[in-house]
mmCIF file of the N, C-alpha and C atoms, coordinates in Angstrom:
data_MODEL
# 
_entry.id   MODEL 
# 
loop_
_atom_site.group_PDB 
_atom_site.id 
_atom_site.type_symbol 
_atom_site.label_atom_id 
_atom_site.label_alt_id 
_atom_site.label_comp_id 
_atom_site.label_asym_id 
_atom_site.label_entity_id 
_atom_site.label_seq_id 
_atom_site.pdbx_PDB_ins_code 
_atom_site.Cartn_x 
_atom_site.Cartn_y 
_atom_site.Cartn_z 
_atom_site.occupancy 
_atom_site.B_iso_or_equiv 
_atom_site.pdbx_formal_charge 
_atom_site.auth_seq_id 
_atom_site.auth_comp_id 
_atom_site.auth_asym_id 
_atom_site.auth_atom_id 
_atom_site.pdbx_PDB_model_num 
ATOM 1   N N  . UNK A 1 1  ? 69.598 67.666 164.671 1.00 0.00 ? 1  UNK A N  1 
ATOM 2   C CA . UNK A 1 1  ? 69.957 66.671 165.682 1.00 0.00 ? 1  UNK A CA 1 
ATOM 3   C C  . UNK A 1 1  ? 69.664 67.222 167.075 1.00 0.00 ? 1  UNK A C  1 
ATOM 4   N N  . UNK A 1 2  ? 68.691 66.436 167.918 1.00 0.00 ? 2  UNK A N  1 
ATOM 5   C CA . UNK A 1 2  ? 68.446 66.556 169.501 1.00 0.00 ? 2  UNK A CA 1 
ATOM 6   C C  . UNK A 1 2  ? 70.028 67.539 169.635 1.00 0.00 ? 2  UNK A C  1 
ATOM 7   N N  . UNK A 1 3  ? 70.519 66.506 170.137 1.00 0.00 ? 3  UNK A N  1 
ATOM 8   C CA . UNK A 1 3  ? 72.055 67.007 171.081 1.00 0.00 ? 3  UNK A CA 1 
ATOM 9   C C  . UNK A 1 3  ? 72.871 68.214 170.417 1.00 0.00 ? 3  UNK A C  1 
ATOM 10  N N  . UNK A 1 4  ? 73.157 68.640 169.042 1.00 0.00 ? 4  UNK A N  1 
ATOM 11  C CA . UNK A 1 4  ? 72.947 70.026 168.821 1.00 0.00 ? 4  UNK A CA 1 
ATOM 12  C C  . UNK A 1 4  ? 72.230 71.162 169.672 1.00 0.00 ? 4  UNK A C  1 
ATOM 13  N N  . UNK A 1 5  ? 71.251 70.582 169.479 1.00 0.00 ? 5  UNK A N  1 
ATOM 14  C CA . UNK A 1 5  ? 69.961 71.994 169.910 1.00 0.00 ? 5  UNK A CA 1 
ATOM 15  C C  . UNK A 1 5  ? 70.288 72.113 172.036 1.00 0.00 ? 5  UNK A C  1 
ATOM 16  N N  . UNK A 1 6  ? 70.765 70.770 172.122 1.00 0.00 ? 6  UNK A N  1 
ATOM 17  C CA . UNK A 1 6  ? 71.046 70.635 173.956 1.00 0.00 ? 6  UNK A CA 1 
ATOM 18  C C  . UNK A 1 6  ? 72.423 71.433 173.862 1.00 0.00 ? 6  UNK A C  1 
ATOM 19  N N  . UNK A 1 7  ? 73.502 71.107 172.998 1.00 0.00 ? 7  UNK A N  1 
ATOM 20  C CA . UNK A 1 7  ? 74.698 71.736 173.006 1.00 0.00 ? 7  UNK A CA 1 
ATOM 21  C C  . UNK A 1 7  ? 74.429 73.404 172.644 1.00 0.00 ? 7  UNK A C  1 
ATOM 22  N N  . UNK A 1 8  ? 73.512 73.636 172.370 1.00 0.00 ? 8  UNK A N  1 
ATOM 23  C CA . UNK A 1 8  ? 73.241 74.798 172.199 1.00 0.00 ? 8  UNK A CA 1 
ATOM 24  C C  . UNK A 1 8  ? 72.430 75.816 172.822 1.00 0.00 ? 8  UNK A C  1 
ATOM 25  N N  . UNK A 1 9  ? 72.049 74.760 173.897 1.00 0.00 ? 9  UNK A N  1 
ATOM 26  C CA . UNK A 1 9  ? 71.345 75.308 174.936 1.00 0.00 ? 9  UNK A CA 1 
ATOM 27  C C  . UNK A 1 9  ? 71.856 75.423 175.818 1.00 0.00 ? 9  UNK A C  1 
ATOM 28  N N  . UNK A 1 10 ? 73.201 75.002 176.106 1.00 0.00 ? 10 UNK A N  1 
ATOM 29  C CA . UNK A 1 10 ? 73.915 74.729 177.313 1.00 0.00 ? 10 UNK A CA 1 
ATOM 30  C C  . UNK A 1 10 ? 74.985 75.927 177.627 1.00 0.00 ? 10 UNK A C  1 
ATOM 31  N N  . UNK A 1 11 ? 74.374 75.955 178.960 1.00 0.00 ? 11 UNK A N  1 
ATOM 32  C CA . UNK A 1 11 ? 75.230 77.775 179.594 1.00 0.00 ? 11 UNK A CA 1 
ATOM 33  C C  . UNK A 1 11 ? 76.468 77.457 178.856 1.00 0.00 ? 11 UNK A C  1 
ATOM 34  N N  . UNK A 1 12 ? 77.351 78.798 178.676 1.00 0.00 ? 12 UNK A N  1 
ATOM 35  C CA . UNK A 1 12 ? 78.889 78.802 178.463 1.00 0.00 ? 12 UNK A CA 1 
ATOM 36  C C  . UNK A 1 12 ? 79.450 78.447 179.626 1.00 0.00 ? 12 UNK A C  1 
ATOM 37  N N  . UNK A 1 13 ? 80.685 77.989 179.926 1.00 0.00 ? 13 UNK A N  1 
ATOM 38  C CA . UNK A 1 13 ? 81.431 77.560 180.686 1.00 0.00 ? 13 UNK A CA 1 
ATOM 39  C C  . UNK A 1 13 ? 82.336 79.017 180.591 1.00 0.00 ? 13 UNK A C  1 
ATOM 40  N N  . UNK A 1 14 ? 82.606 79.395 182.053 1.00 0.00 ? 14 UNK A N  1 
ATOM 41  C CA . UNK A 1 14 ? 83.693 80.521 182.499 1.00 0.00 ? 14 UNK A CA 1 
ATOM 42  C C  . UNK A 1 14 ? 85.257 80.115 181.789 1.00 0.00 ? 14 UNK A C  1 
ATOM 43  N N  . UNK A 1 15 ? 85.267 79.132 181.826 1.00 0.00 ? 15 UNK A N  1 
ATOM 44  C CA . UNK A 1 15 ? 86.862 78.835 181.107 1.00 0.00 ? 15 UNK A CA 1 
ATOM 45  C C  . UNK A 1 15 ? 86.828 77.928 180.260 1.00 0.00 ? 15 UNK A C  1 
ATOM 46  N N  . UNK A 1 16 ? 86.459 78.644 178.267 1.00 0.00 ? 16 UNK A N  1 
ATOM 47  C CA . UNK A 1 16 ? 86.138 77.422 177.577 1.00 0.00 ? 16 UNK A CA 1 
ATOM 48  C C  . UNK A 1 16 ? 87.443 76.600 177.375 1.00 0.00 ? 16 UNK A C  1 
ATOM 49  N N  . UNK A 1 17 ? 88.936 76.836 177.482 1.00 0.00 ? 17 UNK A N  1 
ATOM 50  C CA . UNK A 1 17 ? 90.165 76.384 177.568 1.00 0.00 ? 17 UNK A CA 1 
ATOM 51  C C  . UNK A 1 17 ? 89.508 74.814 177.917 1.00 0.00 ? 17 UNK A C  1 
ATOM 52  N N  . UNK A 1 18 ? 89.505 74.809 179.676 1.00 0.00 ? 18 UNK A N  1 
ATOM 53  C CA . UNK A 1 18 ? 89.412 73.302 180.237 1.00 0.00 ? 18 UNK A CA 1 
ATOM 54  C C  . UNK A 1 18 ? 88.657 73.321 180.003 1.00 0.00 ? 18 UNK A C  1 
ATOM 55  N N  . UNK A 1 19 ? 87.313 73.533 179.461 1.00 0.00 ? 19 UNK A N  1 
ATOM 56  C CA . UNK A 1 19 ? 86.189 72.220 178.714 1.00 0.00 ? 19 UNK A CA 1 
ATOM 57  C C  . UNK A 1 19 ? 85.764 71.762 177.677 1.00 0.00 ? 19 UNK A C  1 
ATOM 58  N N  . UNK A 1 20 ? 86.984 72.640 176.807 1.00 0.00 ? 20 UNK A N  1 
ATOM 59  C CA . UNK A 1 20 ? 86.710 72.532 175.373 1.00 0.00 ? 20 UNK A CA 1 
ATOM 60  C C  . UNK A 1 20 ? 86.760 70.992 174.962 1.00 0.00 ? 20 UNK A C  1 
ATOM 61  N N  . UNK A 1 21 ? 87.653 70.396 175.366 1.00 0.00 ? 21 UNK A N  1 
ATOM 62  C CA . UNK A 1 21 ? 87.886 69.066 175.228 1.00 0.00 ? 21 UNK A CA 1 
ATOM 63  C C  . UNK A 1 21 ? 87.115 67.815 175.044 1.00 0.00 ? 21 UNK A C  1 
ATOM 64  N N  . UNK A 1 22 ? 87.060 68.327 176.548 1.00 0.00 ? 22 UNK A N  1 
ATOM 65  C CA . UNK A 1 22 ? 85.488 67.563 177.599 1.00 0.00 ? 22 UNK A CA 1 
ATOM 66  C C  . UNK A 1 22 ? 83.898 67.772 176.251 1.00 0.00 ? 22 UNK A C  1 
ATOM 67  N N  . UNK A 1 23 ? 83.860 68.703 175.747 1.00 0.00 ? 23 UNK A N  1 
ATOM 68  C CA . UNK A 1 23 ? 82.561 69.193 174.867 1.00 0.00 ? 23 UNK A CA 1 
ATOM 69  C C  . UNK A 1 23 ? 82.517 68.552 174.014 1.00 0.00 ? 23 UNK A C  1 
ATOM 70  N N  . UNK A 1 24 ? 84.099 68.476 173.080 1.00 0.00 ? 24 UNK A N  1 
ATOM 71  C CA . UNK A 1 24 ? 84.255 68.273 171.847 1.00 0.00 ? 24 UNK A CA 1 
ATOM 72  C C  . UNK A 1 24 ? 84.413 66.762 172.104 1.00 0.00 ? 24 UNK A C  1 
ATOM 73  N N  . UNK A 1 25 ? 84.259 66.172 173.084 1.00 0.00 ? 25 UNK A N  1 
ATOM 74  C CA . UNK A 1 25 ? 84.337 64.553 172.991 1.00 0.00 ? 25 UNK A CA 1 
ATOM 75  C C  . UNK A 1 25 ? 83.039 64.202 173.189 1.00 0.00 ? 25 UNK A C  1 
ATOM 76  N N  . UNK A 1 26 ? 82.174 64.919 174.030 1.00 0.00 ? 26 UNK A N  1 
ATOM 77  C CA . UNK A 1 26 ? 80.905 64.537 174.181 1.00 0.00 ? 26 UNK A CA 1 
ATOM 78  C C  . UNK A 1 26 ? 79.699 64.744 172.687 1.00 0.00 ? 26 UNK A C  1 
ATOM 79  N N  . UNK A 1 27 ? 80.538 66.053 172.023 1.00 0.00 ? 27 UNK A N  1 
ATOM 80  C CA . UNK A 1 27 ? 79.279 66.240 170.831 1.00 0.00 ? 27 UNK A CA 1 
ATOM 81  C C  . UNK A 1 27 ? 79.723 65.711 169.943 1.00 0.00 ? 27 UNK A C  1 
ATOM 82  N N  . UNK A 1 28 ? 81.539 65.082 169.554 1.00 0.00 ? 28 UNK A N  1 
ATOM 83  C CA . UNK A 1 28 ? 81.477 63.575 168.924 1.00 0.00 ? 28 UNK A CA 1 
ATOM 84  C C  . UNK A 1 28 ? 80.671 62.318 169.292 1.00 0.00 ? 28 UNK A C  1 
ATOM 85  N N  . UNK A 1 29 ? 80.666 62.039 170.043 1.00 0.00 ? 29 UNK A N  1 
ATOM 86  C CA . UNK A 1 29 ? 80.093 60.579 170.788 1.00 0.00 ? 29 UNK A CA 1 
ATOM 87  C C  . UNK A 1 29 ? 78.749 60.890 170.534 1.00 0.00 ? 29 UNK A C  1 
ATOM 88  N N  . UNK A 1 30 ? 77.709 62.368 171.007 1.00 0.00 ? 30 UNK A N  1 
ATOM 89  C CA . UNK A 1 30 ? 76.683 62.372 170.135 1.00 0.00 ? 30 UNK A CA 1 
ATOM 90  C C  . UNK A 1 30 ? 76.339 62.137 168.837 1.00 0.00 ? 30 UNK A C  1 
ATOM 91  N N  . UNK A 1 31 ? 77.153 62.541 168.232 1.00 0.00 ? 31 UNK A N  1 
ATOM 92  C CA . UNK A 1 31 ? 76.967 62.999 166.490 1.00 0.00 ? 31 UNK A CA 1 
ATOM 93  C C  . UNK A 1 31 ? 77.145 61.295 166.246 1.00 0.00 ? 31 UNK A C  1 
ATOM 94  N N  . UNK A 1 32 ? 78.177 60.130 166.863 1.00 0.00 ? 32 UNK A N  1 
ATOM 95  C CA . UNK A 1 32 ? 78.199 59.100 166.276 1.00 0.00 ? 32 UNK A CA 1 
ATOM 96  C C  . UNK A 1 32 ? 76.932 58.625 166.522 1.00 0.00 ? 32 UNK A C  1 
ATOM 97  N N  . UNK A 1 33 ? 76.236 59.193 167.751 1.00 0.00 ? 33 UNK A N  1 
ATOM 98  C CA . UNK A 1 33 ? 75.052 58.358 168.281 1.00 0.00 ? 33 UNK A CA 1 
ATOM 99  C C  . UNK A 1 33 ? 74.068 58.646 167.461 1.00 0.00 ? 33 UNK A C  1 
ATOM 100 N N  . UNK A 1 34 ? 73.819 59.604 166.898 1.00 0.00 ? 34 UNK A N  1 
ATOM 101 C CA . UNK A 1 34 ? 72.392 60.414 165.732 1.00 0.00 ? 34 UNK A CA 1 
ATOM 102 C C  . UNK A 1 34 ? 72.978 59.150 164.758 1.00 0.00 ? 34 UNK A C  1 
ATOM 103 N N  . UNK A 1 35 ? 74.357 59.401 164.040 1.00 0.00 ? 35 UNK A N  1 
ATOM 104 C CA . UNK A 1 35 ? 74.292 58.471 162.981 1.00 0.00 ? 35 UNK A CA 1 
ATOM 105 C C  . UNK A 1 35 ? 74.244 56.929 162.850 1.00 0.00 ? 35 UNK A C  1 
ATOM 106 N N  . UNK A 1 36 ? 74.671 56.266 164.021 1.00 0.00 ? 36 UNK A N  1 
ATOM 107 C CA . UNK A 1 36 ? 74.107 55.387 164.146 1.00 0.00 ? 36 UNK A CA 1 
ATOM 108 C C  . UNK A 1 36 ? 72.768 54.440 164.657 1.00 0.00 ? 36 UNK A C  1 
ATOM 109 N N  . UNK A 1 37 ? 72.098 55.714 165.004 1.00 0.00 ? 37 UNK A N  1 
ATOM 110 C CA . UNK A 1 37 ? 70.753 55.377 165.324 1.00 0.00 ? 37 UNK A CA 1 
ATOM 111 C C  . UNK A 1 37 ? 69.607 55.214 164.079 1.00 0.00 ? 37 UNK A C  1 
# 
């Protein structure tokens, strides 16, 4: 999946605490987007 390989390209964040969230909602909303495409 595209957005894998972007999530995996993407610098670390200095404090994964506050963006873990923020990540883990965005590479859901991807993952629905691969499968419903």
């Amino acid at each position: 999946l595209s957005c894998f390989d972007t999530v995996l390209r993407a610098p670390v964040p200095e404090d994964l605490r506050s963006n873990h969230l923020q990540d883990a909602v965005s590479l859901f909303t991807c993952y629905l987007s691969e499968m419903a495409a």
